[in-house]
N, C-alpha and C positions, 0 to 999 in steps of 0.2 A: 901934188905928190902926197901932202898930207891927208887928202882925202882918199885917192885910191890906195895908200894904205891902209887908211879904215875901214874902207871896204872891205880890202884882204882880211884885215883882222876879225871884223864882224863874220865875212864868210867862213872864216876857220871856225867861231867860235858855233857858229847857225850850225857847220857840218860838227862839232864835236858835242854840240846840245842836240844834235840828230842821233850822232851815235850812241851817247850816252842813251837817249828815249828808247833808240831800238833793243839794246842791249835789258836797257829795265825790264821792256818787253817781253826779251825772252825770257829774260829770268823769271816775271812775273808769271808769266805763262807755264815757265817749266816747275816754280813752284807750285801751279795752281795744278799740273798736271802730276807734279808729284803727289799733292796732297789728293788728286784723285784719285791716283791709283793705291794710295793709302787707304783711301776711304773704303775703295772697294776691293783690297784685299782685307780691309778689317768687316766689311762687311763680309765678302765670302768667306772669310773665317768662323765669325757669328753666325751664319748662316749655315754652316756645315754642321759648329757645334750645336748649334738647336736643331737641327733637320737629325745630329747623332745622338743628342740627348732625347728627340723625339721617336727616335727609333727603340732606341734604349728601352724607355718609359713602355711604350708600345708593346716591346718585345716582350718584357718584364713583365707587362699586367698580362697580356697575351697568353704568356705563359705559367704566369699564377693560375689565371683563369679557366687554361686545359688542365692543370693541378690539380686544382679544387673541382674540377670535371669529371675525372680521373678517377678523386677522390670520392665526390657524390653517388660516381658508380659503380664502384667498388663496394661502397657502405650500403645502395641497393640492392648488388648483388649478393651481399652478404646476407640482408636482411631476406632477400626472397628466398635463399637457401636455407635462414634461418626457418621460414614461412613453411618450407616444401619439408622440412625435417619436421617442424612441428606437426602438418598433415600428413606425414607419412603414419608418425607416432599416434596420430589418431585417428587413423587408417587402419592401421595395424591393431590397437585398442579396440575400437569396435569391432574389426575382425574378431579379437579373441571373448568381445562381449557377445558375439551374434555367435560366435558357438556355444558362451554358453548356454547364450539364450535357448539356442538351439537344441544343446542338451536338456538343459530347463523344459523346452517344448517336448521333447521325446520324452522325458518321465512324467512328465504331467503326463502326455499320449498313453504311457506304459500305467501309469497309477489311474487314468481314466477305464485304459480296456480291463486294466484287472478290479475296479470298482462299477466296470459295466458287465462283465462277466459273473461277479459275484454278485450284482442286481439281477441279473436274466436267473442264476442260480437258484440266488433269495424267492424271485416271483416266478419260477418253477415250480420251487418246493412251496409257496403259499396257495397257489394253482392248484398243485396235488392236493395240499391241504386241504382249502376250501373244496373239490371237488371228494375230497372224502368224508367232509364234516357235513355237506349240503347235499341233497339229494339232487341225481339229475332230472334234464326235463325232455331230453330228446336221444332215439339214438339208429340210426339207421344199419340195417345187416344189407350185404350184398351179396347172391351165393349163384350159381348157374342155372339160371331159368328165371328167378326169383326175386326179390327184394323184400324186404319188411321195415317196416315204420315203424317205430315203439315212443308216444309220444304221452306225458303226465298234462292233462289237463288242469285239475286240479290238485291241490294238497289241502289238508287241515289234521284234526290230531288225530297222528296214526292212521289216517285215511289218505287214501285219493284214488280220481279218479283219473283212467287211462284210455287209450284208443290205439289200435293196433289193427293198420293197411298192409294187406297184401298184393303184390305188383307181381304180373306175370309177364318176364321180362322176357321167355322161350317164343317158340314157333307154335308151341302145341297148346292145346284145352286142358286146364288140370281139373277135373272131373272127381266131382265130389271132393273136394280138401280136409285134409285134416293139418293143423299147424301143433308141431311140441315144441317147446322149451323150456330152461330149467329157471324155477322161480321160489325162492321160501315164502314171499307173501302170496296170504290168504284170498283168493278171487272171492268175491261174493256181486251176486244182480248183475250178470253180462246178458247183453245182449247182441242179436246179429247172429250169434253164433253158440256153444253148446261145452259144456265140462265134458268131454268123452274120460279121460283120465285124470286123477289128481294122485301124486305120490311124493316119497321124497325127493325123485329123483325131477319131479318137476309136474306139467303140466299136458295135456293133449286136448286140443278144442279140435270140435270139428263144426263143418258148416251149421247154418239151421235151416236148409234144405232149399229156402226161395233162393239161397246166393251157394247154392252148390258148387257151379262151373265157374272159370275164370278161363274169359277168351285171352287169346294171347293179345298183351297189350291192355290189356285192360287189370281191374282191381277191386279186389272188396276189402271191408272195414267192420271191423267188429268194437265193442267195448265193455268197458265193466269198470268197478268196483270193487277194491283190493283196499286191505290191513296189514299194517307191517310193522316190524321193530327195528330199534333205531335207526336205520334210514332208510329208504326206496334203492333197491335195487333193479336196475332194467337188464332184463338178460338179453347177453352176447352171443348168444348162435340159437338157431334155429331152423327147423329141418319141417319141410313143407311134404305132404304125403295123401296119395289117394285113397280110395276106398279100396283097389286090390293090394295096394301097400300096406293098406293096414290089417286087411285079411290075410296074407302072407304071415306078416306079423301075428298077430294073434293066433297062427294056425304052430304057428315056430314055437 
């Protein structure tokens, strides 16, 4: 009896040192699951607030950083407006330097033609001058049928000498010629040709017989030796005349 009651007894104690084990069990387990699911709601807490601090942080520089973007291009645009104003301003400067340049250039141009006008003027009238201080050396008449040469060969004091061509510039023979024009210097030693008249009013040569005719197109030449005071005068018209023109004449 004593022993199957310690059996009993032992088995009670087997199944309450079971119960007890199981019950630790779950406690231990449900602590170990509480403290999991501690762990990891304090982790996903931690992890939210860093993944929200990292957003933050993020957001913030992100947005410092379009700021100061913002800002950089602003202060660009400022300056290239600054830049485009500045070249406008001297743009517009040299515009109103190139006028005056411009105006600068037209009076120079104005002070040029009127100091080149009064140089052609100046060397006109020295032109004239010298052509009235200086004897000349050549001079050509042109008249209907005719031409004459009047050319100074030489000069020395108060002298020189000349040569005087006639061109027969017609259709016809001028037959026997006699040439006048008007002359104050004194002819002296011609040859070729013949003193027919000498007066105030000037001179008349006529041929010296071997150069009588003068075909058309063709020419003769005479010359002499002539005295003058203060300077050589070459006479400007001259009138070409045959033997019945001068018979006429002298009959007149």
């Amino acid at each position: 009896m004593i022993k199957k009651l310690m059996k009993k007894h032992l088995a009670c104690l087997l199944v309450t040192i079971m119960c007890l084990n199981t019950t630790g069990i779950h406690e231990v387990r449900a602590t170990e699951s509480g403290h999991t699911q501690i762990q990891t709601e304090q982790e996903d807490e931690s992890g939210a607030e860093t993944q929200a601090e990292q957003e933050d942080g993020s957001g913030a520089e992100t947005r410092a950083e379009q700021e100061e973007t913002a800002e950089g291009t602003s202060e660009i645009g400022s300056e290239q407006e600054a830049e485009s104003s500045e070249r406008i301003t001297e743009t517009e400067t040299d515009g109103d330097g190139s006028g005056e340049s411009q105006t600068e250039d037209e009076t120079i141009s104005e002070e040029e033609e009127g100091t080149g006008s009064t140089r052609t003027e100046e060397q006109e009238s020295e032109t004239e001058t010298e052509t009235s201080e200086s004897d000349e050396t050549y001079y050509r008449y042109t008249a209907e049928n005719f031409e004459v040469e009047y050319r100074i060969d030489a000069k020395w004091d108060g002298h020189y000498n000349a040569t005087v061509v006639i061109h027969n510039t017609g259709k016809d023979v001028v037959d026997n010629w006699y040439l006048s024009f008007q002359s104050k210097d004194e002819i002296q030693n011609i040859y070729n040709a013949i003193i027919q008249e000498h007066g105030e009013e000037g001179y008349i040569i006529k041929n010296a017989q071997y150069n009588q005719d003068i075909e058309a197109g063709n020419s003769v030449s005479f010359g002499f030796t002539a005295s003058y005071q203060d300077r050589i005068q070459i006479p400007r018209a001259y009138e070409l005349l045959t033997s019945m023109e001068q018979a006429d004449d002298g009959d007149a």
